[in-house]
Every structure is written in structure tokens, then in C-alpha cells.
N, C-alpha and C positions, 0 to 999 in steps of 0.2 A: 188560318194559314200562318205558317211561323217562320220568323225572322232567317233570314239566308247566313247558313254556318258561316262563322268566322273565318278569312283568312289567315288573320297574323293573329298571332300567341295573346293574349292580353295579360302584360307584367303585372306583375303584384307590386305595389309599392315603386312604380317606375318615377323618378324626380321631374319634375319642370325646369330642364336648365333652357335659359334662353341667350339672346345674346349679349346681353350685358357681364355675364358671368364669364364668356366665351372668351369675348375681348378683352376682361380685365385679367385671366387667366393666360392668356397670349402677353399682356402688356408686360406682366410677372414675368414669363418667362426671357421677354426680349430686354430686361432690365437689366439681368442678370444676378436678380437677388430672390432666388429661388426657396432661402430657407426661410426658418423663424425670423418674421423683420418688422416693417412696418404695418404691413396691413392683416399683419395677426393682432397686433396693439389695437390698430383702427377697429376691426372686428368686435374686439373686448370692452373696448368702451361703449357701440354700437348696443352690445349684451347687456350692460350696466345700465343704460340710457331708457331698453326696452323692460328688462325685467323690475326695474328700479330695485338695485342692490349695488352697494359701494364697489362689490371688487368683482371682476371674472378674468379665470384665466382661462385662456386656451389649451387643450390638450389633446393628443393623438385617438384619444374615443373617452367614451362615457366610463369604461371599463377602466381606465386610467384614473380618471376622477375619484371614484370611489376608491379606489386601491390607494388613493397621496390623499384623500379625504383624511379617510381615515390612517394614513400613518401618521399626519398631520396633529391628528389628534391622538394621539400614542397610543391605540387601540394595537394590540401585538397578543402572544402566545399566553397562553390563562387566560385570554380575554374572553367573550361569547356576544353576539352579536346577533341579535333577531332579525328574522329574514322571510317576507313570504315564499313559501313555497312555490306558489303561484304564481311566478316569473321565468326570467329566461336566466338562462345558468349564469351570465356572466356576474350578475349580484353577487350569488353564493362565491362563485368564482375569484371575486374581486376580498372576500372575505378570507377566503381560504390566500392566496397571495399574501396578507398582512399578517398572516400563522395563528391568529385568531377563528373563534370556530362558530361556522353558522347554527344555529337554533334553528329550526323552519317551523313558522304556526300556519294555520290553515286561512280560507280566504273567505271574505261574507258569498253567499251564496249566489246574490241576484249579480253583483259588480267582478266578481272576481280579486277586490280589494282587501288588502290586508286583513284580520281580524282584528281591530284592537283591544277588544277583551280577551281573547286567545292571547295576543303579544304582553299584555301586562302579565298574565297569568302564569305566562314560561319565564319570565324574568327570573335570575336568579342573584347570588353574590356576586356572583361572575359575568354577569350580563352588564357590560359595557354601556353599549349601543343597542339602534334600532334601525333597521333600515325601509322605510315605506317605500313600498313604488306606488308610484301616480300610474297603473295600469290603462292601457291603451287613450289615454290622458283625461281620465280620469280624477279628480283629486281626489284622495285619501283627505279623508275628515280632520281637517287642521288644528279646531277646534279639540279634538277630542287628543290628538297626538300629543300638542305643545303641552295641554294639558297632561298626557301624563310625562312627559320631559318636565315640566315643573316640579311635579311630586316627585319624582321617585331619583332624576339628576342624570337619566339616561342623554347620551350622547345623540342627537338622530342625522342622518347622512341620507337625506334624499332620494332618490334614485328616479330621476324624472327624466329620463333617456326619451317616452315620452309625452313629456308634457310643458313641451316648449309652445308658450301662446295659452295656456290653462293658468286657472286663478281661481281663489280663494277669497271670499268674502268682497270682489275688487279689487282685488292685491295678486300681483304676478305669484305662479308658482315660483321659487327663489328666494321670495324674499321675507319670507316668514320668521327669521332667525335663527335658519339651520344650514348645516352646508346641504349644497344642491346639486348634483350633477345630470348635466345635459348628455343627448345625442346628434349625432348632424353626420348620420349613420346613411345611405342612399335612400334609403326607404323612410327617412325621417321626415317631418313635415318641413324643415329646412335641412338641407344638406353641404357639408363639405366634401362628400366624396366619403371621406373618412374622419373620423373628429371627433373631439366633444370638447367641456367645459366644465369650471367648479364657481359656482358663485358661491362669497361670503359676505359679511358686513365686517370681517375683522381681517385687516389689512396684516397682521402678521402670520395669519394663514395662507392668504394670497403669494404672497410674498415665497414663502417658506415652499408651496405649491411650485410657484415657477422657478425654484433652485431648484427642486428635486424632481421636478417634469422633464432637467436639463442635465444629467449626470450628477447634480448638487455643485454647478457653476455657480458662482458670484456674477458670474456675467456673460449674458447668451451670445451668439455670434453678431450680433447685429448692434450691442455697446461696446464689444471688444474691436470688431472691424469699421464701424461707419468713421466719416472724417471728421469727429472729434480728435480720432488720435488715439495707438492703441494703448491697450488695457489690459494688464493682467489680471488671470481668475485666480480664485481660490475655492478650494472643495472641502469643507470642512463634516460632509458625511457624504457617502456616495448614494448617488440618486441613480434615474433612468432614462429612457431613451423613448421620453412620452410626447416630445412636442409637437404641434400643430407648423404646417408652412405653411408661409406666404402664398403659395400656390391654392392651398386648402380656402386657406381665409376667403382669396380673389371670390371665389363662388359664394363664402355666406354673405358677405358684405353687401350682394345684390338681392340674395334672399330673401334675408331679414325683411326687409322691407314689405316683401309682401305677403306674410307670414297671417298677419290680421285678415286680407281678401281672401286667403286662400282657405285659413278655418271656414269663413263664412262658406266658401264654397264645399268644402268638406260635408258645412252643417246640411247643405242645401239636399247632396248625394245620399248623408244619412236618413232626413226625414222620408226622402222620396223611398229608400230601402224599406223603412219601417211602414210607408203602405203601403206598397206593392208586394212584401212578402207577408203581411197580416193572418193572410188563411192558409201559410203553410206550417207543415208540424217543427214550426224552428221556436226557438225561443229568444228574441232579439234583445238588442240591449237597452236598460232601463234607462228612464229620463235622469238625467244630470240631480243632486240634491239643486235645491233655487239657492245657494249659497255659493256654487260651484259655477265656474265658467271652465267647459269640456273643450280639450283642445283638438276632441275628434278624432285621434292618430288612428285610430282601428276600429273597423263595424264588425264588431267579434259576434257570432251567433254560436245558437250550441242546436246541435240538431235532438229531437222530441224522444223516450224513449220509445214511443208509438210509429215513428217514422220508418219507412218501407225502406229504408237505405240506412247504413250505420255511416258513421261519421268516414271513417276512412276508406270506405267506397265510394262514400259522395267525393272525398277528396279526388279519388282516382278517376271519377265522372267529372267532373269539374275541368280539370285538365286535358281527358280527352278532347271536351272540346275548350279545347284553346283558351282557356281561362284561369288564370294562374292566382291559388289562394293561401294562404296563411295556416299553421298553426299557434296562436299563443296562448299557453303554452303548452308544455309536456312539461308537469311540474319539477321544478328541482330533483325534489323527493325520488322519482322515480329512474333518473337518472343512474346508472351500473353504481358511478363511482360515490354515488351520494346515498345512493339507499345500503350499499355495500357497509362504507368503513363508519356510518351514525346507525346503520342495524336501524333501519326507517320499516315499520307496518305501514305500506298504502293505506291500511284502516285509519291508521291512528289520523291521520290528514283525507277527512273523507269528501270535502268541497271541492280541494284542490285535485284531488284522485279523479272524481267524478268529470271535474270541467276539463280534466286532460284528456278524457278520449272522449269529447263530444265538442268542445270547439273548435271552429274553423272562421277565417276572416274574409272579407274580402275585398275586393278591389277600390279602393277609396282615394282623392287625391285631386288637385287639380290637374291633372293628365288626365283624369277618366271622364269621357265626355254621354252624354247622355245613352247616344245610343249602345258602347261599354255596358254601361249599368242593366241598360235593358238586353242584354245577350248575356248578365251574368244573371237575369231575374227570371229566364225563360229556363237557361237551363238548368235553376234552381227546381225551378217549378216539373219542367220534365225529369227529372229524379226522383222528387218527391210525392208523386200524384198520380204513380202507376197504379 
């Protein structure tokens, strides 16, 4: 006999806010210092503390990050910038913004993770940078990257939107020696609502970061107005309109914290996914390297090419019934405006081509409580086993 349909919708990536976020979001607002102020600082040290890296700045998303990453590091027009294809557009995105031009290599097969013999391979005179993503928080092989950033002097920028709470050899993702940037996106394993962050170890990046995060202010509202007594700015290049507020922060500040229980709970939902969908024609996701601590963010499956259902009618079954699931991703590559003005052959990227119309995610998170998973296992299962 099987489980009684759903009434209410099951979110995909829906956050845990409770009441501590609630009431310090309310405190913010009865304060009356609504913008960038103190408990964006507070937040940024909190980031510094956890990922153990000297500097994080706050920013209005992860997309911001990347984009003053790398202006920061004067990556600009001539430049080329490696980029998995196998991500969500705003990487490429954030490349394209800097008038520097993405490269896209393909992705290892089992992870969806960058190539990195593909990435050295496109390198060229003009290749800049490098930008790994830690896909579905995943790490990208540290080891092997730093390693070629040593040789060859390549620039690398992170992209761990994420992989907040994932680590490398016991060492937070962050703090590796490259620039990093986060997400704290709604669906992220912490949330601001909206947000993100840049961690460095070089304080004149930081620095350089929150000028230009701010219009290219000498001084954001909150050292100009607080009562020290006011303070004139100065703008000695023009920057943007990327910061994070006080309101935003109110919500991580209680997060953070429980960011460690809530992986473990993630882990708990994954293991349980990978035996209850065992004998169906999906192909789940591989065990972590034992070097790597998995920050869980996405239980990414790719449906079998044997299977009675193609990926995006299972999507459309999924949904019917009231179960709400992901794509990551629809490679860059395949995007109008991407495969258009780089003249991209889908062949030429045939991992990333392939994993785009066959995965789908789904519902993972401390929100999703037991019986959730078992109504997203059933009508896994009734899809696949006509």
C-alpha cells in the first residue's frame, strides 16, 4: 500500500530560519541601522573564525565576489579565464562582467567536477586565471589545482557558492591560498536571504574588495555616520553597488553556527537516499575522495540511459506530485548567448553536454524531514519501475 499523496508542495532547497534570525532581524530593523553596519563586520569575523582565513568581506551574492575577485586582481579585456562549463551561468557570467573571456573545459565524469587536465590543457598566453567550482560542495582536487597555480602562475578564484562547511585535506574550503567566494543564496546550506562573501589571506585585497563593493567609498556609511563624528569619502576609482546589510547579516550570524549539525544532517538524508534508491536505473553520487570533507549542498542524480522516463519527464512527474526538484546544471556551453558569440560544438564538451540533460536533484536540507525524503523515494520509484 503506498504512502498518502502529498498535500503541500515540498520546496526545493527551502532554508531553516528560526527564531533567533527572526528576532535579530526585527532588532535591526527597530534600531534603525538597516544598512551595511555592524553586524555585517560581526558576520565577517564569524566567517574568518570558521573558515580559518585572515580576511572575508561581505557582499550582495557570490556573483559579486567573483566579479571584484577578480577585478581585484586586474583580470580585464585580453584576459581568458578557465571556467567549468559545468556550472550555473553566473561564473561565466561574473567573467564576462570583468570584459575578460571565459574558456569552458569539460567536467570529470563520475563528480561533475572540473577537468583538470582539460584546464591545463586550454591554457593559453592569454589565460589569466582559473576558476574551479567546488560543485554541489564537492571539493575540487586542491592538491592537484594549487599544484598547477604553482607551475604555470595561473591566478585561481574559487567559486564555492557551494561549499561553505567542505574541506580539504582538514582545512576549510577558503583557505587554501586563493581567493574564495561564497553563497548565502536561500537555497544555500546558510543563508542571508541574498549574499555572499570573498575570503583572502591578503589584507590588501580585502580592503580594495570593500571599496569597491561600496561605489569605491573610502568609507561606508556606518564610519562616516556612527558617533565618532562625521567623515569625509573619497573615490579614487568607481566601484558598485554590491554590499551586504545589516538586515542580511542579522539571519547569517545565527546560521553559522549551526552549519556543522546541519551538514551532518544533510549527510544523514544523503546516505539514506543512496540506499533506498540502489535498484533504481539512476546513477547516484560517488563517495567523497577520503581527503575531502563533502559539504552535501546537492544529492545530484542522473537518470540511467535504460530508464523508462527521460530526465525531463521525470522532472515533470516529480512535480506533479508536489515535489519540487532541481537542475544543476544546463551547462554554460549550451546557453543561446554562450554557445552563440564562442561558436561552442556541444561535442566538443561531451561530459558536461551529457550530465545536462540527465541530472536532476533533489530535496536535501535540514527542513526535509524523514517522511519528505520517503515521498520523494516513492515517487522516484513509481516513475521508474513501470
Amino acid at each position: 500500500m503506498g504512502r498518502a499523496a502529498r498535500t503541500e508542495f515540498l520546496v526545493f532547497g527551502r532554508p531553516l530560519i528560526e527564531e533567533p534570525e527572526i528576532a535579530e532581524v526585527v532588532a535591526s530593523l527597530r534600531s534603525g541601522w538597516v544598512g551595511t553596519g555592524p553586524k555585517v563586520q560581526r558576520f565577517e569575523r564569524m566567517l574568518e573564525e570558521y573558515v580559518g582565513v585572515a580576511h572575508v568581506r561581505c557582499l550582495a551574492s557570490c556573483t559579486a565576489a567573483l566579479i571584484l575577485g577578480m577585478k581585484v586582481l586586474g583580470l580585464g579585456p585580453g584576459d581568458e579565464v578557465i571556467v567549468p562549463a559545468m556550472t550555473f551561468v553566473a561564473s561565466a557570467n561574473a567573467v564576462e562582467h570583468t570584459g575578460a573571456t571565459p574558456v569552458f573545459v569539460d567536467s570529470e565524469p563520475a563528480t561533475g567536477l572540473i577537468d583538470l587536465d582539460a584546464a591545463e590543457a586550454a591554457a593559453s598566453e592569454r589565460t589569466k586565471a582559473i576558476m574551479p567550482v567546488h560543485l554541489a560542495g564537492y571539493p575540487v582536487d586542491l592538491d592537484r589545482l594549487n599544484g598547477l597555480r604553482d607551475r604555470t602562475g595561473l591566478r585561481v578564484v574559487e567559486d564555492a557558492a557551494h561549499a561553505l562547511g567542505a574541506s580539504w585535506r582538514d582545512q576549510r574550503i577558503g583557505s587554501h591560498g586563493n581567493l574564495a567566494a561564497f553563497s548565502f543564496y536561500v537555497t544555500k546550506n546558510v543563508t542571508t536571504i541574498e549574499g555572499g562573501a570573498l575570503a583572502t589571506d591578503d589584507g590588501e585585497v580585502a580592503a580594495e574588495v570593500e571599496r569597491l563593493g561600496l561605489h569605491g567609498l573610502s568609507l561606508g556609511a556606518w564610519q562616516r555616520f556612527s558617533d565618532v563624528g562625521f567623515r569625509h569619502y573619497e573615490v579614487v576609482e568607481p566601484g558598485f553597488k554590491f554590499n551586504m546589510t545589516d538586515v542580511q547579516a542579522a539571519v547569517g550570524i545565527h546560521q553559522l553556527p549551526r552549519l556543522d549539525g546541519w551538514i551532518k544532517r544533510r549527510a544523514e538524508l544523503w546516505k539514506r537516499y543512496d540506499e533506498l534508491l540502489a535498484d533504481l536505473p539512476l546513477l547516484t553520487p560517488p563517495p567523497p575522495d577520503e581527503r575531502a570533507g563533502h559539504a552535501r549542498h546537492l544529492y545530484r542524480i542522473a537518470v540511467a540511459p535504460d530508464a523508462p522516463m527521460k530526465r525531463d519527464e521525470l522532472l515533470d512527474f516529480m512535480t506533479s506530485r508536489k515535489i519540487g526538484v532541481g537542475v544543476h546544471y544546463r551547462g554554460v556551453h549550451l546557453h543561446p548567448y554562450y554557445r552563440t558569440r564562442y561558436r561552442i560544438d556541444p561535442a566538443s564538451l561531451p561530459v558536461a553536454t551529457g550530465l545536462s540533460g540527465a541530472t536532476l536533484s533533489l530535496p536535501l536540507g535540514p527542513a526535509v524531514t524523514d517522511d519528505d525524503q520517503l515521498d520523494v523515494v516513492e515517487a522516484l520509484r513509481d516513475a521508474l519501475t513501470r
